[in-house]
N, C-alpha and C positions, 0 to 999 in steps of 0.2 A: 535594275530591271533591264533584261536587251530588248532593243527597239528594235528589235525586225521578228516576223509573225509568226516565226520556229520554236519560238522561245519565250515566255513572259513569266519567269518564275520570279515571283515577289513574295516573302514571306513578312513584309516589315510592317509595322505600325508607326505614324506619325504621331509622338507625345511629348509634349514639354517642348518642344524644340528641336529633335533631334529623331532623328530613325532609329525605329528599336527592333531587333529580332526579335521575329515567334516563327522560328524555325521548327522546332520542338511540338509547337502548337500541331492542332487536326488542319488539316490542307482539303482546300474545296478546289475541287478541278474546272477550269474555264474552259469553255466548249467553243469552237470556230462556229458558228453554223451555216458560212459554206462547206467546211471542209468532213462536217460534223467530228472532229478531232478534236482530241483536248491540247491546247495550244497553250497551258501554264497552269500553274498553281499556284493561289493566295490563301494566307492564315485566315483560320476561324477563332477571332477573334473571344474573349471568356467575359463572364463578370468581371473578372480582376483587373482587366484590360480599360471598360470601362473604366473600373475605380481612378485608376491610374490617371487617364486622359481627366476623368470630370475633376477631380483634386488636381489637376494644372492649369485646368482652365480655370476654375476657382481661385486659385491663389491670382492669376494673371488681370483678373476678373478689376482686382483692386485696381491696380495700374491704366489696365487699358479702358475703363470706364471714365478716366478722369484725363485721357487723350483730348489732345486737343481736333477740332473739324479738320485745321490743316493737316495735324498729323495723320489724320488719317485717311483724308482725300492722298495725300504724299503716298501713303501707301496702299488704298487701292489703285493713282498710277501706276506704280511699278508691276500688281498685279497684271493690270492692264496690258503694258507694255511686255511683259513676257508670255503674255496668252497669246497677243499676236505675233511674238516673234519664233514661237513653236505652234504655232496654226497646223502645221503639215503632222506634226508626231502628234498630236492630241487629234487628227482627221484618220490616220493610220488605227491608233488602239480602238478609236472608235467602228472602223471597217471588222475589226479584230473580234473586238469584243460582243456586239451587238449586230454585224451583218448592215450596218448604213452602206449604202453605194459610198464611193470614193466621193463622185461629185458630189453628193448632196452631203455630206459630213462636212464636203469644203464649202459651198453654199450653202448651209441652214444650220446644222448641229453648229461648230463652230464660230461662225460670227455671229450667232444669234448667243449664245452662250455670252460672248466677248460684249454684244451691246448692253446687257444686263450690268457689267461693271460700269461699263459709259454713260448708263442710266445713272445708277445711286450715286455716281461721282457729282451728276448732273445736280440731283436733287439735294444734295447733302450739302454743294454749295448754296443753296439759297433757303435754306429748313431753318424753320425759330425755332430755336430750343426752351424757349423761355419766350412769353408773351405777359405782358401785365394789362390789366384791365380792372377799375373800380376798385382797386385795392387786393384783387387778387393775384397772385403773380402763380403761371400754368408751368411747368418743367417737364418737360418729357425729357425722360431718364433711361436708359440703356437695362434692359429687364436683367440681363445677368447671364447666366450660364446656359447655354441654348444645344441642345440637341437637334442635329439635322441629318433626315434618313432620304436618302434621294433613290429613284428607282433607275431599270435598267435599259428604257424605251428611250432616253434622251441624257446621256449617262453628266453631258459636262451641263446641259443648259440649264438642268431641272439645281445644278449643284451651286451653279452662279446666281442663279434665280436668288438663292436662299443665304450662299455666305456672303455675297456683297453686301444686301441689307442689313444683316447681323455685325460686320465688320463698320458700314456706316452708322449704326446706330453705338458702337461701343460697347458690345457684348463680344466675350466669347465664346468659340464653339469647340462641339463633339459632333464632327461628320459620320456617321453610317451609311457608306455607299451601297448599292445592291451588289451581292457576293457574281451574280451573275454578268455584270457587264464592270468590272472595281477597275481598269487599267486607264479611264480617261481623270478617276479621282486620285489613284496613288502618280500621276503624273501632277495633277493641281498642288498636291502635298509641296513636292518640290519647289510649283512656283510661289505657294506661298512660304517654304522657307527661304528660298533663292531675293524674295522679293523683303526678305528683313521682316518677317512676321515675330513678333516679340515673344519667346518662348510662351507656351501655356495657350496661346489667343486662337489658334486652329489648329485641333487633333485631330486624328484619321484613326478611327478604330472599324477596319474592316469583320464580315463574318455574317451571321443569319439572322434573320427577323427573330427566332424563337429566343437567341442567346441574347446579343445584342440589341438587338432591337428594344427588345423585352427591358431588358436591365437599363436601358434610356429610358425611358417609359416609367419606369418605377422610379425612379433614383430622388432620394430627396436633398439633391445638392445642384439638381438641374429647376432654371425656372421656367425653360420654355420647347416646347417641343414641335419641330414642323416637319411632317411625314406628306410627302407626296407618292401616290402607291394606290392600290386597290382601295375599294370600299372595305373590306372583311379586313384588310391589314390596320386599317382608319380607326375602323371600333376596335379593334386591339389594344393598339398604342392608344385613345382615350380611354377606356377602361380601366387600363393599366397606370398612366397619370394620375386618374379622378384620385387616387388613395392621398396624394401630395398639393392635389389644387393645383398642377401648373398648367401656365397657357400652353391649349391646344390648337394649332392651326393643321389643317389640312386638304388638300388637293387631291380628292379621289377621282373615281370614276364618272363615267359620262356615258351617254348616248346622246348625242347632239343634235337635234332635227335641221335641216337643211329645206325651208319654206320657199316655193317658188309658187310667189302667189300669179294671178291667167297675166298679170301683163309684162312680165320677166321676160329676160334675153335670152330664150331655151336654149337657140344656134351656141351661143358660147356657153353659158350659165353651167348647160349640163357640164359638158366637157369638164369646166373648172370645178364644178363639184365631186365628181366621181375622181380627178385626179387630188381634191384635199380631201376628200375622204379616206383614200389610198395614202397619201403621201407616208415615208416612215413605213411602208407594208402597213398601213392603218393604225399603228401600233402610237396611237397619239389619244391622250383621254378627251380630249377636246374636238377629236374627229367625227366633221358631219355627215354620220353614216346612216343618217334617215332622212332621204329625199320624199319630201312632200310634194305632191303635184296636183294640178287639177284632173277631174279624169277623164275629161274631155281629149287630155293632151298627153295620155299614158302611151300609147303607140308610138308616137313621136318621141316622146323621153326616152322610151326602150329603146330606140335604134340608136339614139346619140348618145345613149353609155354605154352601147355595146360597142359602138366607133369608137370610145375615148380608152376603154376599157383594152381595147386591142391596140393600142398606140403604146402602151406601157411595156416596157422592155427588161424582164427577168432574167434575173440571171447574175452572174460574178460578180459580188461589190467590186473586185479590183479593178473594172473592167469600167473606164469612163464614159462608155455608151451607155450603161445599167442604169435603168430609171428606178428600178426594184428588187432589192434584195433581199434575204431571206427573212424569217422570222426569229426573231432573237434567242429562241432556247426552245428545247426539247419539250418542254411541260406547256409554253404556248402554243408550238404547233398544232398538238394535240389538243388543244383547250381549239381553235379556230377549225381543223378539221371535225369534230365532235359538236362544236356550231350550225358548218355548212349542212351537216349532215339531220341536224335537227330542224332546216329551215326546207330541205327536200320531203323528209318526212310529216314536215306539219302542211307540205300542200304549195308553199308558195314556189311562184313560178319561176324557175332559171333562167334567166336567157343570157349570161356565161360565165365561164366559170365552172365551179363545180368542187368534187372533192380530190385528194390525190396532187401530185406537183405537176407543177406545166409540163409540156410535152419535154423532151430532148435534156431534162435536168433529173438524171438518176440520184441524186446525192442534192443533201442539202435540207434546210427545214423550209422549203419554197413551197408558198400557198399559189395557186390560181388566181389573177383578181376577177372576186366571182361579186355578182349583180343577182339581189332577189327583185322580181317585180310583184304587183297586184300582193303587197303583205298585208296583213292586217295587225291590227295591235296586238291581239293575244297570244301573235307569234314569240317564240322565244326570240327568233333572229332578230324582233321590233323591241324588245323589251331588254334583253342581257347587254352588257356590253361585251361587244367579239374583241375588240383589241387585236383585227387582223385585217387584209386588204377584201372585206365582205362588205356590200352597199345593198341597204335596202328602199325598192321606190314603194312610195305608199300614196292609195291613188286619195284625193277627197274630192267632197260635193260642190263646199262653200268656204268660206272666209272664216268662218265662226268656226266651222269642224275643223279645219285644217291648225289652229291655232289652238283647240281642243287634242288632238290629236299630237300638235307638237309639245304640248305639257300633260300630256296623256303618259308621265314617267317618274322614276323614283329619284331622276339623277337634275339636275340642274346647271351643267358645267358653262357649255357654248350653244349659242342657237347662230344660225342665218337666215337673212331673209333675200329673197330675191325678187327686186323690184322696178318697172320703169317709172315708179312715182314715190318718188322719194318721202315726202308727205306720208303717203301714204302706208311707206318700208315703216317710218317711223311709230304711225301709229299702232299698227302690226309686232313692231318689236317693245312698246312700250309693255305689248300683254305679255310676252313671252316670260317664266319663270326661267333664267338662265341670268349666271352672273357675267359672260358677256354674250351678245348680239354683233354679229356683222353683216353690217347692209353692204350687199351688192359687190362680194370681196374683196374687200379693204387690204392697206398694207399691215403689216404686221407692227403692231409699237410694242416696245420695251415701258413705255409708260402706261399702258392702259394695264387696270387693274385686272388681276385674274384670278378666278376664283369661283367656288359654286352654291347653291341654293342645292334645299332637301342634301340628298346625301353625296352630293359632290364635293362636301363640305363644307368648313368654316374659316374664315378668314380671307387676307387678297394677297397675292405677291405682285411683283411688279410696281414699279416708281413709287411716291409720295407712299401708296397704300401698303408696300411691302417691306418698306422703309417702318411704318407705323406699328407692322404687328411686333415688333421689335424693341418696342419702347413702351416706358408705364408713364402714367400721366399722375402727376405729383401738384397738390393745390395746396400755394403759401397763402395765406388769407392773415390781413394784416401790413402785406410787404410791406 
C-alpha cells in the first residue's frame, strides 16, 4: 500500500499469517471527502474469504488459548510499541480516509486508540483467571473464535477497543473493518504481523456489511461476535447469530442528553458542550447532542453556543489550524443535511448554522455547525441520531422534567450532567438511563466501561469490563 494520499490501492486480505491477494475480487472505491476523489481501492471481501480467515483462526484458537498471561502481555507490548512508533502514518490514513483534521487524529484518534492497548496490558496483569472458594474453583476461559466488525467514524480506536481484549483474553480474531474508512485497519494488519502475531490469531477480511458482515454473523465456527455500528446494522448482525447461539456484544447508537441543571457553569459549560457535541464533525455515537437547560436561562445558552459554535474552524484536515473537517462519506452527508432540513421544517429555531457547506468551501462533504434552539421532543432532530456536527438545546421547567426528558429516548449510550453540586450531579445521574454519565467533563479513561442500555446495546468495552465479554466463566465444583 503507498503511503502518501495519491495512492491507496490495497487489494489484500490478512489470513493465517500472511497477506493474500484478491486482486481478482469486486474493488470498493475509497472516497477522500475533502477532495471528494476516490483516493484507492480495497477488495470485497466473499463468503469464501470469510471461510478461510474463521478455519485459521480456529485451528490457531488451540494454541493461542492455552498462551501463557506473559506471552501475551509480550505481545500486546510489541503491538503497543509499533502503534506508537507509526503514530504519524496511522494519523495520515486516518486524515485520508475519514476526513479527521490532522491534529485531532494526532491528539485523539491515535493515542486514544494506543491507550486501549496500555489498558488491557494494565488489566491482564493483575486478572484471576481462576478463583476457588468453598470448594468451587471459577475459570474464566478465553470464548474462542471472535468476529469483530468496527465502523468508519473512529476507524483505529473502535478496532483497539475490541482486539486488545480479545488478544488479552486468548481468543482469536476475524476483523471486518468498515469498507468506508479500511486504511487505518489494513495498516494494524501489519503491526500485528510485524509484532510476531502467531499465524491464525488476527485475520483482516475486508468488504460490506451485506457480504461479510452477514457471513460473520451466521458462521457456526465463530463464538463471539462484537459489532460496533448503527442500531439497524446491530439487529442485523443479532438476528443473524441467534441461528448459532453466539455471544452478541454491541455498541450502537446514541443521542446522549447533555443536562445542565440552574446551578452549572453556563460561561464555560456551554462552550464545552457544544464543542463535544461537535467534536469528530459530531460523528461520535456517544455525542452529547441534546443540551438540556433551564428555560429560564435559554437566551443566555443561545448566545454562548452561538459564540462557541463560530470559534470552530472548517475546513482542510491537512491544514493544522482545522478544528473541523468534513463528514466522512457521501451517504452521511446526505443523511445530516436531510436532518438539518427536517429540524427547519418541523419549526425549531436556528440560531446557526443551517443547510448547505460553510461559506468559502465549494468542494467537500463540510456540514455547517448548526445549533437547534426551543426543540421539543417530538422533533426528529430530538429524537434520531444525526451522527453529524447538529446540537439541539431543549428548554425545561424542573428537575424532574428535565431528567424525564433526558431518558425521554430509545437509545441509552452516554449522558452529562452539569453541576455546581456535586451531590447533587450525582443524584441526578444516578436516575439517568445511560450506560455511562459524565459529571461536570471529566477526562476521558481507557478504564471506565462503555456501553449502552435500551438499544445502544449490549455488553461493555473498555478495562476489566471489555476484557470480560471475552471470556466464559467455567465452574469446577468439587476442586
Amino acid at each position: 500500500m503507498a503511503a502518501d494520499k495519491h495512492s491507496w490501492e490495497d487489494s489484500r486480505f490478512y489470513i493465517d499469517g500472511s497477506w493474500q491477494d484478491r486482486t481478482r475480487a469486486a474493488s470498493i472505491a475509497v472516497v477522500d471527502p475533502f477532495s471528494e476523489e476516490i483516493v484507492g481501492h480495497v477488495a470485497a471481501g466473499s463468503s469464501m474469504d470469510v471461510d478461510l480467515a474463521v478455519a485459521a483462526a480456529r485451528r490457531a484458537f488451540e494454541t493461542f488459548s492455552r498462551s501463557t498471561v506473559d506471552e501475551r502481555l509480550a505481545l500486546l507490548g510489541r503491538i503497543l510499541a509499533l502503534l506508537e512508533e507509526r503514530a504519524e502514518l496511522f494519523a495520515q490514513a486516518i486524515v485520508t480516509e475519514m476526513g479527521a483534521p490532522i491534529g485531532f487524529a494526532r491528539t485523539a484518534h491515535v493515542p486514544f486508540a494506543i491507550a486501549h492497548v496500555r489498558a488491557q496490558m494494565e488489566v491482564l496483569q493483575r486478572y484471576k483467571f481462576l478463583s476457588i472458594e468453598g470448594g468451587i474453583a471459577i475459570s474464566k476461559e478465553p470464548i474462542g473464535v471472535c468476529a469483530l466488525i468496527t465502523p468508519w467514524n473512529w476507524p483505529l480506536y473502535q478496532l483497539t477497543a475490541k482486539v486488545a481484549p480479545a488478544i488479552a483474553a486468548g481468543c482469536t480474531i476475524v476483523l471486518k473493518p468498515s469498507e468506508l474508512s479500511p486504511y487505518s485497519a489494513q495498516l494494524f494488519a501489519q503491526v500485528m504481523h510485524d509484532a510476531g502475531a502467531p499465524p491464525g490469531v488476527f485475520n483482516l477480511v475486508g468488504g460490506t456489511g451485506e457480504v461479510v458482515g452477514a457471513a460473520l454473523a451466521a458462521h457456526p465456527d465463530i463464538d463471539m461476535i462484537s459489532i460496533t455500528g448503527s442500531t439497524r446494522a446491530g439487529v442485523l448482525v443479532a438476528q443473524a447469530a441467534a441461528v448459532t447461539v453466539k455471544r452478541v456484544v454491541q455498541e450502537l447508537g446514541g443521542k446522549s442528553p447533555n443536562l445542565f441543571l440552574d446551578d452549572a457553569d453556563f460561561e464555560q459549560g456551554v462552550a464545552k458542550g457544544v464543542l463535544a457535541g461537535m467534536r469528530n464533525a459530531g460523528q461520535s455515537c456517544s455525542a452529547p447532542t441534546r443540551m438540556l437547560v433551564p428555560a429560564s436561562r435559554l437566551a443566555e445558552v443561545e448566545a454562548l453556543a452561538v459564540a462557541a459554535a463560530a470559534g470552530i474552524t472548517v475546513g482542510d484536515p491537512r491544514n493544522e489550524k482545522t478544528s473541523m473537517g468534513p463528514i466522512a462519506n457521501a451517504a452521511q452527508y446526505a443523511r445530516v443535511q436531510a436532518m438539518i432540513a427536517s429540524g427547519i421544517d418541523d419549526g425549531a429555531k436556528l440560531i446557526c448554522g443551517g443547510l448547505g457547506r460553510p461559506v468559502g468551501l465549494a468542494q467537500g462533504y463540510f456540514v455547517r455547525p448548526t445549533v437547534f434552539s426551543d426543540v421539543t421532543p417530538d422533533m426528529r432532530v430530538a429524537r434520531e441520531e444525526i451522527f453529524g456536527p447538529v446540537l439541539v438545546i431543549m428548554p425545561y421547567q424542573d428537575e424532574a422534567e428535565a431528567i424525564a426528558i433526558a431518558n425521554d429516548t430509545v437509545y441509552g449510550l452516554s449522558a452529562s450532567v452539569q453541576s455546581g453540586d456535586r451531590e447533587r450531579a450525582q443524584r441526578v445521574a444516578a436516575q439517568l438511563r445511560a450506560g455511562q454519565v459524565h459529571i461536570n467533563y471529566p477526562a476521558w479513561s481507557s478504564h471506565a466501561p462503555f456501553g449502552g442500555y435500551k438499544r445502544s446495546g449490549n455488553g461493555r468495552e473498555y478495562g476489566v469490563h471489555g476484557l470480560e465479554e471475552y471470556l466464559e466463566t467455567k465452574a469446577v465444583i468439587g476442586y
